[in-house]
C-alpha positions in Angstrom: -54.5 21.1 -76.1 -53.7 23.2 -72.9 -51.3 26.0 -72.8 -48.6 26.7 -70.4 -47.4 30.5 -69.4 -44.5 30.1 -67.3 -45.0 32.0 -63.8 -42.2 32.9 -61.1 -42.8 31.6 -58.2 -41.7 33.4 -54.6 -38.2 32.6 -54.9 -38.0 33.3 -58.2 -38.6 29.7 -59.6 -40.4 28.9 -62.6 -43.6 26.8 -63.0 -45.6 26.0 -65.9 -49.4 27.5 -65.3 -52.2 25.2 -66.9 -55.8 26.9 -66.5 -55.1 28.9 -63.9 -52.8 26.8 -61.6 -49.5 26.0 -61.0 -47.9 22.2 -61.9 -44.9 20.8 -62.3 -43.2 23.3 -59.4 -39.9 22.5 -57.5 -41.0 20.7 -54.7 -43.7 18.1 -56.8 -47.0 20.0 -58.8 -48.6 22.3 -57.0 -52.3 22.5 -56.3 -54.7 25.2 -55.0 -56.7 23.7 -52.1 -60.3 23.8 -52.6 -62.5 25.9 -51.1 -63.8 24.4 -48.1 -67.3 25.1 -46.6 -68.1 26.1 -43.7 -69.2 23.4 -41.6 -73.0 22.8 -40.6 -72.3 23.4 -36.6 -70.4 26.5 -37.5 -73.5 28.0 -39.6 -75.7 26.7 -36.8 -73.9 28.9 -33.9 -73.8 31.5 -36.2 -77.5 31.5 -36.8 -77.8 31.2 -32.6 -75.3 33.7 -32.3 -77.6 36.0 -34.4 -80.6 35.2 -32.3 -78.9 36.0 -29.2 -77.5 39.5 -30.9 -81.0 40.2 -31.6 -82.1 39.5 -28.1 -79.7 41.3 -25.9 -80.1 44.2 -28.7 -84.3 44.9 -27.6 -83.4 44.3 -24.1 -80.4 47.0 -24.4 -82.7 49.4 -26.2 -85.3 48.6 -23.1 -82.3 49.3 -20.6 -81.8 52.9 -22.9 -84.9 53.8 -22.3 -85.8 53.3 -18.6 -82.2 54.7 -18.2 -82.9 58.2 -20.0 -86.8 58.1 -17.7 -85.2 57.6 -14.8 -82.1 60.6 -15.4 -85.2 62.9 -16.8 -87.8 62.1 -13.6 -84.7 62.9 -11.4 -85.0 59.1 -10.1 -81.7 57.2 -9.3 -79.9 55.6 -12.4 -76.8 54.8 -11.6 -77.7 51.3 -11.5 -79.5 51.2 -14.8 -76.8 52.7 -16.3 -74.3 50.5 -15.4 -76.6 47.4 -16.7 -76.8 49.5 -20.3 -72.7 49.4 -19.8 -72.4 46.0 -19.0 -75.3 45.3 -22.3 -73.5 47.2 -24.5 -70.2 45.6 -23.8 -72.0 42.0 -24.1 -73.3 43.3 -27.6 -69.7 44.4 -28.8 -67.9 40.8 -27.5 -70.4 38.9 -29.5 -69.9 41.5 -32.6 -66.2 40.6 -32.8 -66.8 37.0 -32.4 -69.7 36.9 -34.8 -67.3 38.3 -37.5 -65.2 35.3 -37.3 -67.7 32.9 -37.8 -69.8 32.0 -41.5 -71.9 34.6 -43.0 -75.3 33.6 -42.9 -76.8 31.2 -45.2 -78.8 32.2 -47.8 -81.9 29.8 -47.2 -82.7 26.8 -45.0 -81.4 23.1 -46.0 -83.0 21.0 -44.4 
């Protein structure tokens, strides 16, 4: 036998709560939607996504570094640093869209 709690719904309505979801509302029963997965091409450019972070991350840290030899052996860098900008800026536009795909997957499915 399942129980029912009442529960108010935005506009103040009632609907009967069975295990957690709400039935029997105003506008026909009401039904949570299921969790939906992420789909497989989504985890995939997620997973290149990270591979092309990871990339453009050594060759930045390359860039920093011939950038700081070249301001410390008095050599022009102006051009270096303004690959290092242009690197860094890259790294931060693929951040932001990296956060609005999947999180990774735990393991491989083949």
């Amino acid at each position: 036998m399942s129980r029912q709690q009442p529960s108010a719904d935005d506009d103040g309505r009632r609907a009967a709560v069975v295990r957690g979801r709400a039935v029997g509302g105003w506008e026909g029963p009401v039904q949570e939607e299921p969790e939906r997965k992420p789909s497989r091409r989504l985890l995939r450019s997620a997973e290149d996504l990270d591979i092309v972070l990871g990339m453009l991350g050594f060759w930045t840290l390359v860039l920093f570094g011939t950038t700081v030899w070249m301001e410390l052996t008095g050599q022009p860098a102006l051009g270096w640093a303004l690959g290092l900008l242009a690197a860094v800026l890259t790294i931060w536009g693929l951040i932001r869209l990296r956060r609005r795909l999947p999180s990774r997957a735990m393991g491989r499915h083949n």
